[in-house]
VOFI-457079 format. One line per field, with one value per residue (C-alpha): residue in one letter; x, y negated, z; residue number from 1. Coordinates in Angstrom, 3 decimals, padded with zeros to 6 digits. Each point is the difference from the previous one (the first is absolute). Example, Ala and Ser with C-alpha at 12.3 -4.5 7.8 and 13.67 -1.06 7.14 Angstrom:
<atoms>
koldren c(A,S) .
east c(012.300,001.370) .
north c(004.500,-003.440) .
up c(007.800,-000.660) .
keba c(1,2) .
</atoms>
This chain:
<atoms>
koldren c(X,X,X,X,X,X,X,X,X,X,X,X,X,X,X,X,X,X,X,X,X,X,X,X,X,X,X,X,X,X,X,X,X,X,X,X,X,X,X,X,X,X,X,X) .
east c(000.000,001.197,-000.906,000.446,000.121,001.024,001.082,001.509,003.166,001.131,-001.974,003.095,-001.939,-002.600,002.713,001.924,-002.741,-001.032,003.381,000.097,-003.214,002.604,-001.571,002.399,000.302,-000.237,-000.477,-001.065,-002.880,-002.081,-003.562,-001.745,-002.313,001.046,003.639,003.589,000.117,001.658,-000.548,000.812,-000.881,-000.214,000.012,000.527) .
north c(000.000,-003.547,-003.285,-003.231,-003.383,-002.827,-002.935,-002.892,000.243,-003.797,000.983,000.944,-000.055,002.578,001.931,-000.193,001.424,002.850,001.109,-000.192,002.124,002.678,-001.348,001.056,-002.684,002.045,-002.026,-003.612,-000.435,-002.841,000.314,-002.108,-001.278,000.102,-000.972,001.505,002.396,002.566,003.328,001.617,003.265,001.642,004.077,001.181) .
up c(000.000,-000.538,000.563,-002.836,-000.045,-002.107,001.533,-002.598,000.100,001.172,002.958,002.455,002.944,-001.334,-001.436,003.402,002.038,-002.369,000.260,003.265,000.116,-002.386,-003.392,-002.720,-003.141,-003.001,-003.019,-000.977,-002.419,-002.094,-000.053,-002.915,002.004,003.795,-000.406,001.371,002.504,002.053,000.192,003.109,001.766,003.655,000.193,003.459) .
keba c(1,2,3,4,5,6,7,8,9,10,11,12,13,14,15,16,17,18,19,20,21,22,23,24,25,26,27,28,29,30,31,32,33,34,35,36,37,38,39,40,41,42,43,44) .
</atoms>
């Protein structure tokens, strides 16, 4: 089981505290119409 989210990635203090929660980044994506973001995972 896993867990995603996709913060954008200027957002250092999101990123920072999924981290902390053991997100993984995995790969940074554009979406047409919502933008940049950042993939990132959590499998334990």
């Amino acid at each position: 089981m896993a867990v995603v989210t996709d913060p954008h990635p200027t957002n250092a203090p999101a990123i920072r505290a999924y981290e902390k929660a053991s997100f993984i980044p995995y790969v940074e994506g554009n979406h047409p119409q919502w933008g940049r973001s950042l993939l990132m995972a959590c499998t334990r």
